[in-house]
mmCIF file of the N, C-alpha and C atoms, coordinates in Angstrom:
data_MODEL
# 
_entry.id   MODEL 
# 
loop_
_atom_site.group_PDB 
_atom_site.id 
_atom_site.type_symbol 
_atom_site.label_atom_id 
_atom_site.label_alt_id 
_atom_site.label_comp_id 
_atom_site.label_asym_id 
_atom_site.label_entity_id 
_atom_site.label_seq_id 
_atom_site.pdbx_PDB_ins_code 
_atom_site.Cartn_x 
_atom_site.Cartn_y 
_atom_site.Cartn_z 
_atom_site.occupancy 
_atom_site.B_iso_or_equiv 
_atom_site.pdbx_formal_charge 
_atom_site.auth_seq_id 
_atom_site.auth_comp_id 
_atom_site.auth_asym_id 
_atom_site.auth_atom_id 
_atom_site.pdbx_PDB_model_num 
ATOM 1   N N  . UNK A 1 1  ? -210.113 25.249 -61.051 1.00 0.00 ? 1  UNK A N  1 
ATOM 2   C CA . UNK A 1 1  ? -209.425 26.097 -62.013 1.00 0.00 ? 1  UNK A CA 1 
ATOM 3   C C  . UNK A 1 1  ? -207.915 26.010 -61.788 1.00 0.00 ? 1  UNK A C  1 
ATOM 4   N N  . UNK A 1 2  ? -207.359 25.366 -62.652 1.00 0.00 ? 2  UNK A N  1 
ATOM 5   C CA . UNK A 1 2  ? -205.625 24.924 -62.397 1.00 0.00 ? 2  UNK A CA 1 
ATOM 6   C C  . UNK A 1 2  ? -205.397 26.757 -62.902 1.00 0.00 ? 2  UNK A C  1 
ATOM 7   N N  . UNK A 1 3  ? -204.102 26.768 -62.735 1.00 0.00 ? 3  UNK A N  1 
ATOM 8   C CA . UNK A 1 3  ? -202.997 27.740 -63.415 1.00 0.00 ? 3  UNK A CA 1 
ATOM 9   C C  . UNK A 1 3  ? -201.938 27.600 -63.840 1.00 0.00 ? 3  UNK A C  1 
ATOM 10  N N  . UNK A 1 4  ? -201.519 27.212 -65.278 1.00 0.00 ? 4  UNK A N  1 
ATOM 11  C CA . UNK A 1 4  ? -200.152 27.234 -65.716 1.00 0.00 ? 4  UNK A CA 1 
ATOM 12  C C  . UNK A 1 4  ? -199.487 28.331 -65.700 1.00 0.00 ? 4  UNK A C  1 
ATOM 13  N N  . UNK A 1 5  ? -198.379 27.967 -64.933 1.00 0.00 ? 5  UNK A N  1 
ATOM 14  C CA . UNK A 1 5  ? -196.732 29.321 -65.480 1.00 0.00 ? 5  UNK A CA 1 
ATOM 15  C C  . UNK A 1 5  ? -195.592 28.929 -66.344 1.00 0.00 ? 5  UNK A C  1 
ATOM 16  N N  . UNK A 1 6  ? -195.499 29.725 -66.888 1.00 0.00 ? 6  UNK A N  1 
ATOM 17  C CA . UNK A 1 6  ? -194.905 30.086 -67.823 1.00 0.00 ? 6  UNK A CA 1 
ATOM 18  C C  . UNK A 1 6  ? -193.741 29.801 -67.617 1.00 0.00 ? 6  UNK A C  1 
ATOM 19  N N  . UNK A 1 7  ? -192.818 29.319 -67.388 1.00 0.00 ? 7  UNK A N  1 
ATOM 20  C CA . UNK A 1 7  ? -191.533 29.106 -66.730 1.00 0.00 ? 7  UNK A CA 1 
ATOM 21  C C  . UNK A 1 7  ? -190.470 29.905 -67.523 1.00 0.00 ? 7  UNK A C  1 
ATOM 22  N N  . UNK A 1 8  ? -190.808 29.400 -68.543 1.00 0.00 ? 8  UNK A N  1 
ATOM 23  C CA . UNK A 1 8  ? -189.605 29.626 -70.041 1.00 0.00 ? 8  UNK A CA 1 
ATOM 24  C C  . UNK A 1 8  ? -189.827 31.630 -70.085 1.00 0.00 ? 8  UNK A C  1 
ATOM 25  N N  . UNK A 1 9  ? -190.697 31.687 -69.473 1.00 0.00 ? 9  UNK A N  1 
ATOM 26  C CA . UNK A 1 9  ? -191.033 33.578 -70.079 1.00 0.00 ? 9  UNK A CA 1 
ATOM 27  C C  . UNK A 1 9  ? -190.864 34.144 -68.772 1.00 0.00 ? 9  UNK A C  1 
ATOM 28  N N  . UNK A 1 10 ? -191.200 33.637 -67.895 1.00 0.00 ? 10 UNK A N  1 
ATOM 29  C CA . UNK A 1 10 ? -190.655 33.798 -66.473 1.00 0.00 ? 10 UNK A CA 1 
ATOM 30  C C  . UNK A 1 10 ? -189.226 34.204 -65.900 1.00 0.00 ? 10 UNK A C  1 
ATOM 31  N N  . UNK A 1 11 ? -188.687 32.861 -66.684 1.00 0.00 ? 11 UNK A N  1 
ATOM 32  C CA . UNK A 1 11 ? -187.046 33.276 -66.816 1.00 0.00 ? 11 UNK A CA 1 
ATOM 33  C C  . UNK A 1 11 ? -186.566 34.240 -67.687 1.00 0.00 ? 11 UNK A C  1 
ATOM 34  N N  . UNK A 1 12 ? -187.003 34.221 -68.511 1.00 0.00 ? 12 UNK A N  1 
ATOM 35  C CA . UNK A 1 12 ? -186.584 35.384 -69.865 1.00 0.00 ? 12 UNK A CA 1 
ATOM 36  C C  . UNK A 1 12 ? -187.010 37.148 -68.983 1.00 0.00 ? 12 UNK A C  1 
ATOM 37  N N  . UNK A 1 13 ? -188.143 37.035 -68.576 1.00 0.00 ? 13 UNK A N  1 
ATOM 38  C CA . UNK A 1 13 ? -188.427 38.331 -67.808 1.00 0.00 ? 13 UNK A CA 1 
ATOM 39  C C  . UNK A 1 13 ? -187.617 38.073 -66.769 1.00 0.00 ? 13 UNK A C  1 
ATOM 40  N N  . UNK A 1 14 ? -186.956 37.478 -65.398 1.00 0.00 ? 14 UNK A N  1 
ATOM 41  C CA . UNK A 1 14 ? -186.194 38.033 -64.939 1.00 0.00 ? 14 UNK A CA 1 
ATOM 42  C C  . UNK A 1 14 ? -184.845 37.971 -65.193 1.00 0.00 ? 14 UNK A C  1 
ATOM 43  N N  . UNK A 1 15 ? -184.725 37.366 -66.296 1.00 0.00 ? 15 UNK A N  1 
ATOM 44  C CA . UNK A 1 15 ? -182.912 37.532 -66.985 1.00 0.00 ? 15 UNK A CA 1 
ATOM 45  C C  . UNK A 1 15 ? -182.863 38.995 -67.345 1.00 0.00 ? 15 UNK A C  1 
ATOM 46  N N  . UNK A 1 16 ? -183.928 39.814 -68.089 1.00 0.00 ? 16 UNK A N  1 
ATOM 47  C CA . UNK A 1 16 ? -184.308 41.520 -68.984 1.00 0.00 ? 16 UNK A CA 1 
ATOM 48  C C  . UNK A 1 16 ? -184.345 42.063 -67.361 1.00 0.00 ? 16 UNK A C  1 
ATOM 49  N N  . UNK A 1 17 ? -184.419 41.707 -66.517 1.00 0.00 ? 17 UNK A N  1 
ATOM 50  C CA . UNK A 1 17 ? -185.194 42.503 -64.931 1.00 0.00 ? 17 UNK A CA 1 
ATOM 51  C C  . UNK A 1 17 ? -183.391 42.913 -64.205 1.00 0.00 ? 17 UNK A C  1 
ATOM 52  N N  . UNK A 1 18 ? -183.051 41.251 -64.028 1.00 0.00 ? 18 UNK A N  1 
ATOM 53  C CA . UNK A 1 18 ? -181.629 41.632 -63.590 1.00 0.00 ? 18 UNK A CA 1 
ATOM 54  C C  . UNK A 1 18 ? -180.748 42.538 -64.211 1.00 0.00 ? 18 UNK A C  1 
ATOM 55  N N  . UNK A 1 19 ? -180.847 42.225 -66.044 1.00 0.00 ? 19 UNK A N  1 
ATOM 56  C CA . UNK A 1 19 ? -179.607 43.476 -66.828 1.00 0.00 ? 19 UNK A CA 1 
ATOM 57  C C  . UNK A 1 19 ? -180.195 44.861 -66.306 1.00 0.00 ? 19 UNK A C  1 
ATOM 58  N N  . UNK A 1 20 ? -181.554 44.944 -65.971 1.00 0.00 ? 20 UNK A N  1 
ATOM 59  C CA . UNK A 1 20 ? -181.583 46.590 -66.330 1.00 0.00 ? 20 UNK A CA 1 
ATOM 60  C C  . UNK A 1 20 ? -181.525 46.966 -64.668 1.00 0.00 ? 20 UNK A C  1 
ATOM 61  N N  . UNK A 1 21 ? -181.341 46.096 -63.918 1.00 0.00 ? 21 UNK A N  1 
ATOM 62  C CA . UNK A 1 21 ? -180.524 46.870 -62.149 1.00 0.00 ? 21 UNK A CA 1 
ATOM 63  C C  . UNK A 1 21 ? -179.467 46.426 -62.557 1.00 0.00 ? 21 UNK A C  1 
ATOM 64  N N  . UNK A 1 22 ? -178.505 46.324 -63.221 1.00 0.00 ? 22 UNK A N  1 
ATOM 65  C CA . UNK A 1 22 ? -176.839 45.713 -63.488 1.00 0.00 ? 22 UNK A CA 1 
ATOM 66  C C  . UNK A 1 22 ? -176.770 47.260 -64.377 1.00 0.00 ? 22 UNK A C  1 
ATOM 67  N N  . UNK A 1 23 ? -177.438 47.443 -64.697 1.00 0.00 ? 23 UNK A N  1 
ATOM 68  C CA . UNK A 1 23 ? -177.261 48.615 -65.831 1.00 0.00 ? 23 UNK A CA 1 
ATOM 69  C C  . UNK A 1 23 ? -177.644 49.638 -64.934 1.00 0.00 ? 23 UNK A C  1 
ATOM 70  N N  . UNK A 1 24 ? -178.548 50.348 -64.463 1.00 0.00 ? 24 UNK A N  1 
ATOM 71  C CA . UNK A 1 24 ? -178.561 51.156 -63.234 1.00 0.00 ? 24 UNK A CA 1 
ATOM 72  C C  . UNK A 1 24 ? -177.779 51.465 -62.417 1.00 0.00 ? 24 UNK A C  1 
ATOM 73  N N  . UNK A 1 25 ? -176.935 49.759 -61.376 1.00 0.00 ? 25 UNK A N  1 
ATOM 74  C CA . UNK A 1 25 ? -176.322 50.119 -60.952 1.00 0.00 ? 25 UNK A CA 1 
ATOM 75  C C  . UNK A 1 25 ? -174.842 51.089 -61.296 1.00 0.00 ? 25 UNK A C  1 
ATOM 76  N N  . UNK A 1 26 ? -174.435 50.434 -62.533 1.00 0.00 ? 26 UNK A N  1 
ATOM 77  C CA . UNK A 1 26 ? -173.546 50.803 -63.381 1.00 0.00 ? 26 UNK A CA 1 
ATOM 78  C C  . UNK A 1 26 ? -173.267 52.367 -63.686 1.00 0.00 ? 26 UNK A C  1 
ATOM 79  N N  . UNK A 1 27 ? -174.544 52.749 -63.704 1.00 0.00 ? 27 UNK A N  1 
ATOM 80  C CA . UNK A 1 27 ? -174.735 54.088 -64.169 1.00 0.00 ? 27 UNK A CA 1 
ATOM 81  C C  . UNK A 1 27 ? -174.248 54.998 -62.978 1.00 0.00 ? 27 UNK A C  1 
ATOM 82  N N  . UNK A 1 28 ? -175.242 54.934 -61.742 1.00 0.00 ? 28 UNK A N  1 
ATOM 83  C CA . UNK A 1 28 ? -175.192 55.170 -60.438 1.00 0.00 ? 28 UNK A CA 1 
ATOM 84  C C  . UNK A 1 28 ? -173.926 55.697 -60.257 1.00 0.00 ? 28 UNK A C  1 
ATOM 85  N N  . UNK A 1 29 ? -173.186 54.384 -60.952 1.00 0.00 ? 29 UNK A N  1 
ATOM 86  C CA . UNK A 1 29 ? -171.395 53.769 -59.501 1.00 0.00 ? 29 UNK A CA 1 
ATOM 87  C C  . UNK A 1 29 ? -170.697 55.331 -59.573 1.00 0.00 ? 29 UNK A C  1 
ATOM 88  N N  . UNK A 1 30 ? -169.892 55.652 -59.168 1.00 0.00 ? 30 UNK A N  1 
ATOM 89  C CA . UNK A 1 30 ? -168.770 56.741 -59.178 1.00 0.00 ? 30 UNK A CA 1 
ATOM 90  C C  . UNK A 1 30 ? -167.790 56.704 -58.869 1.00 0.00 ? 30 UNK A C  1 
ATOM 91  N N  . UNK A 1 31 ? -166.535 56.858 -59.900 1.00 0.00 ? 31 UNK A N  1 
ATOM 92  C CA . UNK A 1 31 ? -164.915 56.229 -59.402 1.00 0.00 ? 31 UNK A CA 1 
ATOM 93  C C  . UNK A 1 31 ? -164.878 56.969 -58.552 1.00 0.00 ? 31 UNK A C  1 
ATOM 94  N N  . UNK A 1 32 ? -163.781 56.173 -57.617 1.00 0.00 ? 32 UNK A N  1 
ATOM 95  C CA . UNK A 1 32 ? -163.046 56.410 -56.691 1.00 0.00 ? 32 UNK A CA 1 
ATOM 96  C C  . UNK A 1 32 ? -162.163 57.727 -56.690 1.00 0.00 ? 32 UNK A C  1 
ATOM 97  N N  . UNK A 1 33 ? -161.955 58.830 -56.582 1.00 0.00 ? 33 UNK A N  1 
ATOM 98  C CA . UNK A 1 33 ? -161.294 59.822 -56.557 1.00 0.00 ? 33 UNK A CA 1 
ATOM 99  C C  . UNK A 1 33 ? -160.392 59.676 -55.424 1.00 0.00 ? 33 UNK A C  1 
ATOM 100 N N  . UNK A 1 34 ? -158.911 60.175 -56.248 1.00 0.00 ? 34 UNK A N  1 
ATOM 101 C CA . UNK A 1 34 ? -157.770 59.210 -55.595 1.00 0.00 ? 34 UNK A CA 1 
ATOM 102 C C  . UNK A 1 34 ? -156.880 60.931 -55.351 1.00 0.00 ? 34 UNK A C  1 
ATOM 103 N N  . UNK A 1 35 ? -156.516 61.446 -54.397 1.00 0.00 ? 35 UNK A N  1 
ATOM 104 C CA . UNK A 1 35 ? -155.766 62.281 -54.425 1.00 0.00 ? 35 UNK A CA 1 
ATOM 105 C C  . UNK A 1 35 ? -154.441 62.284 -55.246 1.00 0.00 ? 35 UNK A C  1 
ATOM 106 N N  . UNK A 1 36 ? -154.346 63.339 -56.082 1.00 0.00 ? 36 UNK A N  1 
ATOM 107 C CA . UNK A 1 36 ? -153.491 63.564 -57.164 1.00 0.00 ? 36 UNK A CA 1 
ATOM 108 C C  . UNK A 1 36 ? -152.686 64.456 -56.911 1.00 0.00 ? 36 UNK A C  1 
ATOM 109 N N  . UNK A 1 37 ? -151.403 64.648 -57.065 1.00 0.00 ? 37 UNK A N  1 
ATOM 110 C CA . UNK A 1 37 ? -150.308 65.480 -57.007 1.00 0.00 ? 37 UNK A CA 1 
ATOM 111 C C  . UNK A 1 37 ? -150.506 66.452 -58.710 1.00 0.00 ? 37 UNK A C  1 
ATOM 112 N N  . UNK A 1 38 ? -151.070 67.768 -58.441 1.00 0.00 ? 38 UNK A N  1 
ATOM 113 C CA . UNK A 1 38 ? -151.189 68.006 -60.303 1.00 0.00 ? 38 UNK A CA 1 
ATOM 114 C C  . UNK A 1 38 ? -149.279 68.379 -60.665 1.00 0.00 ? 38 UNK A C  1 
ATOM 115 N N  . UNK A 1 39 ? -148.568 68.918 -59.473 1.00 0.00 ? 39 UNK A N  1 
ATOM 116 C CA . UNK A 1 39 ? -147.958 70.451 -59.841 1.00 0.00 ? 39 UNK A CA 1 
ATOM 117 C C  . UNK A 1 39 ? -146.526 68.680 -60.074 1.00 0.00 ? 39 UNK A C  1 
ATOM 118 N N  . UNK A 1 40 ? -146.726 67.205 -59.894 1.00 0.00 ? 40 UNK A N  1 
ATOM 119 C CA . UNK A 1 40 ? -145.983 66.684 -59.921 1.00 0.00 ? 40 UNK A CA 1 
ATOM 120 C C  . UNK A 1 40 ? -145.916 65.811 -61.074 1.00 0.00 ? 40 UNK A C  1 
ATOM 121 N N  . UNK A 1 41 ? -147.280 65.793 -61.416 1.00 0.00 ? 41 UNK A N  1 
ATOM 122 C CA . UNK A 1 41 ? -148.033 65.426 -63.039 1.00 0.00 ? 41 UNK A CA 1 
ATOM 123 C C  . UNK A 1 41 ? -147.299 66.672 -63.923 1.00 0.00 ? 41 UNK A C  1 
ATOM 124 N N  . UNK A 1 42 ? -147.472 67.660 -63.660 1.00 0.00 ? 42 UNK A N  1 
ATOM 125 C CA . UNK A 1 42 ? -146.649 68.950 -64.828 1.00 0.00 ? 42 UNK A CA 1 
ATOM 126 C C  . UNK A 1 42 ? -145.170 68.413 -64.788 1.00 0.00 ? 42 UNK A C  1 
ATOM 127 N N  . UNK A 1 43 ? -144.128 68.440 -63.908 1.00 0.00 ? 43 UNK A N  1 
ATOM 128 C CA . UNK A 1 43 ? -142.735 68.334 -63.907 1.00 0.00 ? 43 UNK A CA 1 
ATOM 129 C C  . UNK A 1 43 ? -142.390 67.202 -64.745 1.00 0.00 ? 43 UNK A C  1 
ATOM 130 N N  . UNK A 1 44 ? -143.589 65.711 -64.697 1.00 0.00 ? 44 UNK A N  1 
ATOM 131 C CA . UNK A 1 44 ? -142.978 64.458 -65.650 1.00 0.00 ? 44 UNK A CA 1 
ATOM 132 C C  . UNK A 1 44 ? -143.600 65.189 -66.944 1.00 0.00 ? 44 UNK A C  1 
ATOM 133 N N  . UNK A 1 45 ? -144.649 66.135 -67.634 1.00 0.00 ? 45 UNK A N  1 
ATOM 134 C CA . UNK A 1 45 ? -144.842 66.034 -68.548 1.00 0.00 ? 45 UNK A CA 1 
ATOM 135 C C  . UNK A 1 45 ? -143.440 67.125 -69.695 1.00 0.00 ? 45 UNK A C  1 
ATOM 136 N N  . UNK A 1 46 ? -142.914 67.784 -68.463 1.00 0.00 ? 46 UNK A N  1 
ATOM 137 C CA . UNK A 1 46 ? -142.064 68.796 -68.740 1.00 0.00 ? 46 UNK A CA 1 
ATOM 138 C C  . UNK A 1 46 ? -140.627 67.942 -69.468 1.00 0.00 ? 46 UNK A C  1 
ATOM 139 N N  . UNK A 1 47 ? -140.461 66.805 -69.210 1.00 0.00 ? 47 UNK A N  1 
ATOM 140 C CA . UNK A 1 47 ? -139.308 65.758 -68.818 1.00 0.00 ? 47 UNK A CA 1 
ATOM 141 C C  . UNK A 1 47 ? -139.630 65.126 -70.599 1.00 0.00 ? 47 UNK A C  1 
# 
């Protein structure tokens, strides 16, 4: 009893497999929170 694979659908399922952990991860990520001066952000908007 041979077994053919599918190669061509093989690849197509893990090309759809990789976007949706690229897309997960994406979701996941969380910028970087960068310490901000606010009271020095008000004085340029005052300007």
């Amino acid at each position: 009893m041979a077994v053919t694979t599918l190669k061509r659908k093989l690849k197509r399922k893990r090309q759809s497999q990789k976007t949706r952990v690229i897309k997960i991860k994406q979701l996941n990520a969380k910028p970087v929170i960068k310490n901000v001066d606010i009271e020095e952000l008000k004085k340029d908007f005052d300007k």
